[in-house]
C-alpha positions as CSV (number, residue, x, y, z in Angstrom):
1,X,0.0,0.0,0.0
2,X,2.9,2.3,0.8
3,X,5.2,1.7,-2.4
4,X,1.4,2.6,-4.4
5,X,1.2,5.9,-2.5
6,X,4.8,6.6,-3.3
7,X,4.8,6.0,-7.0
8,X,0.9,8.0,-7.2
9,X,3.2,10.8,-5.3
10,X,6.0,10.2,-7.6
11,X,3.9,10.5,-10.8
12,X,2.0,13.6,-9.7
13,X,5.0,15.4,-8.7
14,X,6.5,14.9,-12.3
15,X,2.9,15.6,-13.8
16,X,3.2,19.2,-11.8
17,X,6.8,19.8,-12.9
18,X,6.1,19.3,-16.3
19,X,3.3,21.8,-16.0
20,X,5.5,24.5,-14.3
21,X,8.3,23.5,-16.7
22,X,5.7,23.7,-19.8
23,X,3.9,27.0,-18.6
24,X,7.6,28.9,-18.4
25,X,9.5,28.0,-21.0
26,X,5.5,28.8,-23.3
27,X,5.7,31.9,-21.4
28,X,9.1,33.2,-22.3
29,X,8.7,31.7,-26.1
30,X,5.5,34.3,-26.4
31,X,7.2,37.2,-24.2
32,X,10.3,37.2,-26.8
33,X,8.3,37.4,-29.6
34,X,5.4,39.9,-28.4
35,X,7.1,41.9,-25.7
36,X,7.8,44.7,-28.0
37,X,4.4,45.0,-28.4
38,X,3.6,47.3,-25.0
39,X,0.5,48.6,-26.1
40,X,-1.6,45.4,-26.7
41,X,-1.0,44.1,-22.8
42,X,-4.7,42.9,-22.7
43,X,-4.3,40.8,-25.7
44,X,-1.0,39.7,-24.7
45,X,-2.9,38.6,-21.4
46,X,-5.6,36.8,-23.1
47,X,-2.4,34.7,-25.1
48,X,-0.2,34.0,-22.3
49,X,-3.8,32.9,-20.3
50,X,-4.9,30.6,-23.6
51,X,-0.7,29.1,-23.3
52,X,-1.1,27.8,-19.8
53,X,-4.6,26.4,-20.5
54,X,-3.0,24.6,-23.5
55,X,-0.1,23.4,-21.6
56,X,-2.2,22.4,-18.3
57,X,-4.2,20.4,-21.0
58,X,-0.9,18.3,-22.3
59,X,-0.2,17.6,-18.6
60,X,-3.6,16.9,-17.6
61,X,-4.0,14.2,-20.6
62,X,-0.3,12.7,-18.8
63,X,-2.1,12.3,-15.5
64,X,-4.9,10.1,-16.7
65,X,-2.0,8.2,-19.0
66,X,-0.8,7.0,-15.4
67,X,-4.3,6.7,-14.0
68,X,-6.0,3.1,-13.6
69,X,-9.2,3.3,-15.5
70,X,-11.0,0.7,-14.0
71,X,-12.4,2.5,-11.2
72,X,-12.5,6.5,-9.9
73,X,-12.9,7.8,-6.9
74,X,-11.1,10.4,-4.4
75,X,-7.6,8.3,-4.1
76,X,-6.9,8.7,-8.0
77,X,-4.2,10.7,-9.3
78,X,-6.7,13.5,-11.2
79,X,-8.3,14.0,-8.1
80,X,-5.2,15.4,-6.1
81,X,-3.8,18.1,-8.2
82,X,-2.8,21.2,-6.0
83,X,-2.4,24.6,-6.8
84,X,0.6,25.2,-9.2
85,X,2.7,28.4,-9.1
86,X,2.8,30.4,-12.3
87,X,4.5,33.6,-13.2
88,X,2.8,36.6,-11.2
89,X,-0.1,33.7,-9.7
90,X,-1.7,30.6,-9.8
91,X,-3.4,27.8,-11.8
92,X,-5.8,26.1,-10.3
93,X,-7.2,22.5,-11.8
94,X,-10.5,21.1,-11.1
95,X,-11.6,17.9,-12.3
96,X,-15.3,16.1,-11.6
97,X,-16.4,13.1,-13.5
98,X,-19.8,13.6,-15.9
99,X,-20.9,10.5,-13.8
100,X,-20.6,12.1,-10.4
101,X,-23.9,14.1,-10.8
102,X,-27.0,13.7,-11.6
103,X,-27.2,13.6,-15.4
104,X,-30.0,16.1,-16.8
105,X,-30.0,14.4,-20.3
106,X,-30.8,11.1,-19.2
107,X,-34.8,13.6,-18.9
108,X,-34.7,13.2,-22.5
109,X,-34.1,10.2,-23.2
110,X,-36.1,7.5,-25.5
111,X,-36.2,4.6,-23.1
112,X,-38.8,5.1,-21.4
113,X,-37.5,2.7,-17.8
114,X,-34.4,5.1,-17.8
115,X,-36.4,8.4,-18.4
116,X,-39.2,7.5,-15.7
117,X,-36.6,6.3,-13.1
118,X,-34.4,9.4,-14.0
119,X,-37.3,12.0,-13.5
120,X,-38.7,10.3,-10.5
121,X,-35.2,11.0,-9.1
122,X,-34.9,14.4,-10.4
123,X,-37.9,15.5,-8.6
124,X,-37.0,13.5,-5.1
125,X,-33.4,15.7,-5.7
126,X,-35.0,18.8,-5.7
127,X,-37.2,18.1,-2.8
128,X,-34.2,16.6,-0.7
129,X,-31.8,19.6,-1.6
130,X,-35.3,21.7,-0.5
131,X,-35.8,23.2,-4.1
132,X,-39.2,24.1,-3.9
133,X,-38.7,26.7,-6.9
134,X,-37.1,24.4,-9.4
135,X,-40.5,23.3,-11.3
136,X,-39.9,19.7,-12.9
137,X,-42.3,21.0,-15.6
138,X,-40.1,24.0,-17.0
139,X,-37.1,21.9,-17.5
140,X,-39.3,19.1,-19.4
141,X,-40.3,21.7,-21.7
142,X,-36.7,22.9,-22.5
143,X,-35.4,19.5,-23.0
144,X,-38.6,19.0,-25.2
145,X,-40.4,16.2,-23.7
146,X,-43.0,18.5,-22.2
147,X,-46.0,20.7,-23.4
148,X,-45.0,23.8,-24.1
149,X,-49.1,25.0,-25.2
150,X,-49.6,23.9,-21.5
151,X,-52.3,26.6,-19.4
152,X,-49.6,27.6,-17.3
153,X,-47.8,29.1,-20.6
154,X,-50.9,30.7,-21.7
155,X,-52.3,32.2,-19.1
156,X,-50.1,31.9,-15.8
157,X,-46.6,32.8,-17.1
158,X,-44.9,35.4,-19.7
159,X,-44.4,32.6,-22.7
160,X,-40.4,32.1,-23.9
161,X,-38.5,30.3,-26.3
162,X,-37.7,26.9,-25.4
163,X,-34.9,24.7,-26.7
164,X,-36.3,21.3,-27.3
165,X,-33.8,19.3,-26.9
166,X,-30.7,17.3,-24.9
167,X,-28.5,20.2,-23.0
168,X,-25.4,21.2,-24.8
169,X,-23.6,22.8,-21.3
170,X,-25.2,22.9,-18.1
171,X,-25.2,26.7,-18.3
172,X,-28.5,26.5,-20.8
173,X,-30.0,26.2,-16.9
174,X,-29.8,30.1,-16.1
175,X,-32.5,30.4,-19.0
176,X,-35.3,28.6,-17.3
177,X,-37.3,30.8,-15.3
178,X,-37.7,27.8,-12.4
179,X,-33.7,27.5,-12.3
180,X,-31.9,30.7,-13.3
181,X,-32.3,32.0,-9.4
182,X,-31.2,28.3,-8.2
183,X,-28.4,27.4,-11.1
184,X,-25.4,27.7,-9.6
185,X,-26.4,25.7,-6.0
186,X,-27.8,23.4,-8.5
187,X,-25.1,23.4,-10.4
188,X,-23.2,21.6,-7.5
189,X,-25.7,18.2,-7.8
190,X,-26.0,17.9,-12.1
191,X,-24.3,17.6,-15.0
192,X,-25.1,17.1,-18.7
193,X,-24.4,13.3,-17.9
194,X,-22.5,10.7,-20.3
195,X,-23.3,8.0,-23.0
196,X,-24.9,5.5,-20.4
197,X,-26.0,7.3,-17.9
198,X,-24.8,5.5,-14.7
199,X,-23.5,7.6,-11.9
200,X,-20.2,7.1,-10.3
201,X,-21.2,6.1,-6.8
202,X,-17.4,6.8,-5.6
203,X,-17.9,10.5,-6.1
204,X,-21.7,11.3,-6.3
205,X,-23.2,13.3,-3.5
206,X,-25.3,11.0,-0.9
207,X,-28.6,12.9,-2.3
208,X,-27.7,11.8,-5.9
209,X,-27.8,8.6,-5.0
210,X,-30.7,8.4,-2.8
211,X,-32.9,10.5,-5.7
212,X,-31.3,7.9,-8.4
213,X,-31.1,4.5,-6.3
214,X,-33.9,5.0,-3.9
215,X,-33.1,0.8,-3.2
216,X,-29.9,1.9,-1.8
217,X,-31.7,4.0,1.4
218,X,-31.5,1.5,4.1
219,X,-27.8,0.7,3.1
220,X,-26.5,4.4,2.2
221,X,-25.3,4.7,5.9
222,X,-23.2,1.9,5.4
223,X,-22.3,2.5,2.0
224,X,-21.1,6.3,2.5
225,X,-18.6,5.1,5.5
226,X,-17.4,2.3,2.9
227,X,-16.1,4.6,0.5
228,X,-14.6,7.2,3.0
229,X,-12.2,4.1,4.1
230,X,-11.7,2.9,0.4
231,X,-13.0,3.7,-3.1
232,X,-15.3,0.8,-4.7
233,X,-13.6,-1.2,-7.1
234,X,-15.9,-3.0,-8.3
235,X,-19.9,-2.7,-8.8
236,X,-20.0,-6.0,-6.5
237,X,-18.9,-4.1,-3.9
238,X,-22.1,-2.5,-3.6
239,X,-24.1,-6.5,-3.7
240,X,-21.6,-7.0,-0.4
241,X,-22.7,-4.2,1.6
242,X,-26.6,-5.0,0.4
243,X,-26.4,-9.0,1.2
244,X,-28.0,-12.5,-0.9
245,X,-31.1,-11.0,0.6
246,X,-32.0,-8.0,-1.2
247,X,-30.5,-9.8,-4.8
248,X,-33.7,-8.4,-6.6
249,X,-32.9,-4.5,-5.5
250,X,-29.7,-5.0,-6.4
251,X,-30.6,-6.5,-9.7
252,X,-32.6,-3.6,-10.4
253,X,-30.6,-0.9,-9.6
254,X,-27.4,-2.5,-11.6
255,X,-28.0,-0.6,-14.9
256,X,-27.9,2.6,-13.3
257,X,-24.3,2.8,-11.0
258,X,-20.9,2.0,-11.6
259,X,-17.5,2.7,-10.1
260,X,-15.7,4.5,-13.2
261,X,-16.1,7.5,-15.5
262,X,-15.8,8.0,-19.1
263,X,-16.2,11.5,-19.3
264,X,-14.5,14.3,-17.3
265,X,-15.4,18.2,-16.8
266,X,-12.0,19.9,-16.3
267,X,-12.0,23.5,-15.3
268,X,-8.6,25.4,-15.2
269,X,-8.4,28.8,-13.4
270,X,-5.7,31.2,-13.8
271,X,-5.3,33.6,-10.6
272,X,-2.6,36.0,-12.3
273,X,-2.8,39.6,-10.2
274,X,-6.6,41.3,-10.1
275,X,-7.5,39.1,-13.2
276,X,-8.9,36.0,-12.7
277,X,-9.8,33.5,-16.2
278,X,-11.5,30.3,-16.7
279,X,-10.8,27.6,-19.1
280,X,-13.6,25.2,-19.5
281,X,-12.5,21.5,-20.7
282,X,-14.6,18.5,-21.5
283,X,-12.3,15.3,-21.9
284,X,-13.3,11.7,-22.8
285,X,-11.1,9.0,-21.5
286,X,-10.5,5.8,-23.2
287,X,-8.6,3.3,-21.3
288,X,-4.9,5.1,-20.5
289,X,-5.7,7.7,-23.2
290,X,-7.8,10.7,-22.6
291,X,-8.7,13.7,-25.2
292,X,-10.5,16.8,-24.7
293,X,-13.5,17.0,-27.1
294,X,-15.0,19.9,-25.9
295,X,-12.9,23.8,-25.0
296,X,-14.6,26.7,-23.9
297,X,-13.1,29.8,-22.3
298,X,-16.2,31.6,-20.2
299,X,-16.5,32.7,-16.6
300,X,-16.7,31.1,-13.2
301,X,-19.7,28.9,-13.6
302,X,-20.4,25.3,-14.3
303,X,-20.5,24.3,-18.4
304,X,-20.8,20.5,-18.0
C-alpha cells in the first residue's frame, strides 16, 4: 500500500513539474516574440492565459496516461492536483467526473425505464436539496419532452423560447425561469451526464444517490462510511454491503451505478494579479488515453 502511494506521489510530482516546466518555457517563447508590443497588454494577457490552459491540458492528458481506468474515486491521481505556481499567480485544476452528478439528459431520453426512473429522481433531488422553486415541468419543456401550449404558458406565465432538446452545457439552466435564481447551487448536484448514464457512486453526493437509487436507502449509511475508508472497485462491492437478501434490488438498480467514469469536466483557473480566467474542458477517457473534445473559455460557472 505504501510503495502505491509513493509512486501516485511520484507521478504527480512529475505531472506538476512538467506543467510549471511547460507554462515557463510557453511563457518566455511568447514574451520574446510579443514583448515589444507594450500597447496590446490585454491581448498579450488573453495569449499567455490561452498558453497555460493549452499546456495544463498536455499535462492533464499525462495524469490520466498513469491513471488506472478501472475504477475512480477520491484516491486517483486526477483528483489530487494542487495549486501550481505560475509567473505573477496561480493555476488552479479542477476535475469532476460527468458521472458524479446527476445527469440532466438522461430527462430526455427514449427509453422510457431510464427516463421514468431518472425524472422520478430528479424531482426527489430537488425536494431533498429543498428546491421548492425548481419546477420539474419547465425543465421538461426545454429538454422537449414536455408541453409547451400547456395553461400555465398561456395564461399563468410570460411565454419564452424553449430549446427542445438534450443540454449542450449545463449553463443553458440560467434560462429557465424555475432554475436561473437556483443554477449555480444546483449546479453543484448535475451535470449534462455521459453516454450510459450510470452515476459514479465513488464521487456522487449521498442525495444523488438516494434520488437515483432510492433501493440503496436503508444501506446508504453503510455505504457512504465504505467509500470514505476505500474507493469501490468493483460494482459487487455494492451487492456485499446490500447482502443475498436484497438480490432483486440489487438487480434492479445494476443498470444505473458504476465505479468508473468516461467523461470528465475539467476547469482550469488562472489567478494571475486582479484578473482571474476560466478555461472550461470536456475530456473523454479511453482506457490510458484521454482527449478533450469539448474547449470553452467563459467565466466562473459550471459548463458540464
Amino acid at each position: 500500500m505504501n510503495r502505491v502511494k509513493v509512486k501516485k506521489g511520484s507521478i504527480l510530482i512529475t505531472a506538476l513539474v512538467v506543467i510549471s516546466l511547460c507554462t515557463s518555457l510557453a511563457l518566455f517563447i511568447h514574451e520574446k516574440s510579443t514583448g515589444s508590443y507594450g500597447a496590446v497588454a490585454d491581448l498579450q494577457d488573453e495569449y499567455q492565459g490561452a498558453i497555460y490552459a493549452m499546456t495544463a491540458v498536455a499535462a492533464i492528458e499525462s495524469v490520466f496516461s498513469y491513471d488506472d481506468a478501472k475504477s475512480d474515486g477520491r484516491e486517483d491521481l486526477w483528483n489530487s492536483i494542487p495549486p501550481i505556481p505560475v509567473d505573477k499567480g496561480f493555476l488552479t485544476v479542477h476535475i469532476a467526473p460527468l458521472n458524479a452528478r446527476f445527469p440532466v439528459n438522461a430527462l430526455s431520453q427514449d427509453n422510457e425505464t431510464l427516463r421514468e426512473r431518472y425524472e422520478t429522481g430528479f424531482e426527489k433531488l430537488m425536494t431533498l436539496l429543498e428546491f421548492e422553486n425548481a419546477d420539474f415541468r419547465d425543465l421538461e419543456d426545454w429538454l422537449g419532452t414536455g408541453n409547451v401550449s400547456s395553461e400555465r404558458f398561456d395564461e399563468n406565465n410570460t411565454p419564452y423560447s424553449t430549446k427542445g432538446a438534450a443540454l449542450n452545457t449545463l449553463a443553458e439552466l440560467a434560462y429557465i425561469p424555475a432554475f436561473e435564481n437556483n443554477y449555480k447551487e444546483l449546479s453543484k448536484y448535475l451535470s449534462i451526464g455521459e453516454s450510459g448514464y450510470k452515476i459514479n457512486i465513488n464521487l456522487a453526493p449521498e442525495e444523488v444517490i438516494l434520488a437515483v437509487l432510492p433501493e440503496l436507502e436503508p444501506y446508504i449509511s453503510d455505504i457512504l462510511s465504505a467509500r470514505e475508508e476505500e474507493d469501490f472497485k468493483d460494482v459487487s462491492d455494492i451487492y456485499e454491503i446490500m447482502g443475498s437478501s436484497a438480490q432483486e434490488e440489487y438487480n434492479a438498480i445494476l443498470p444505473y451505478f458504476d465505479v468508473k467514469s468516461s467523461m470528465f469536466y475539467v476547469k482550469i483557473e488562472l489567478n494571475v494579479g486582479e484578473d482571474n480566467k476560466y478555461y472550461h474542458i470536456l475530456f473523454r477517457r479511453s482506457g490510458k488515453s484521454a482527449k478533450p473534445v469539448k474547449y470553452i473559455e467563459g467565466g466562473n460557472i459550471e459548463y458540464y
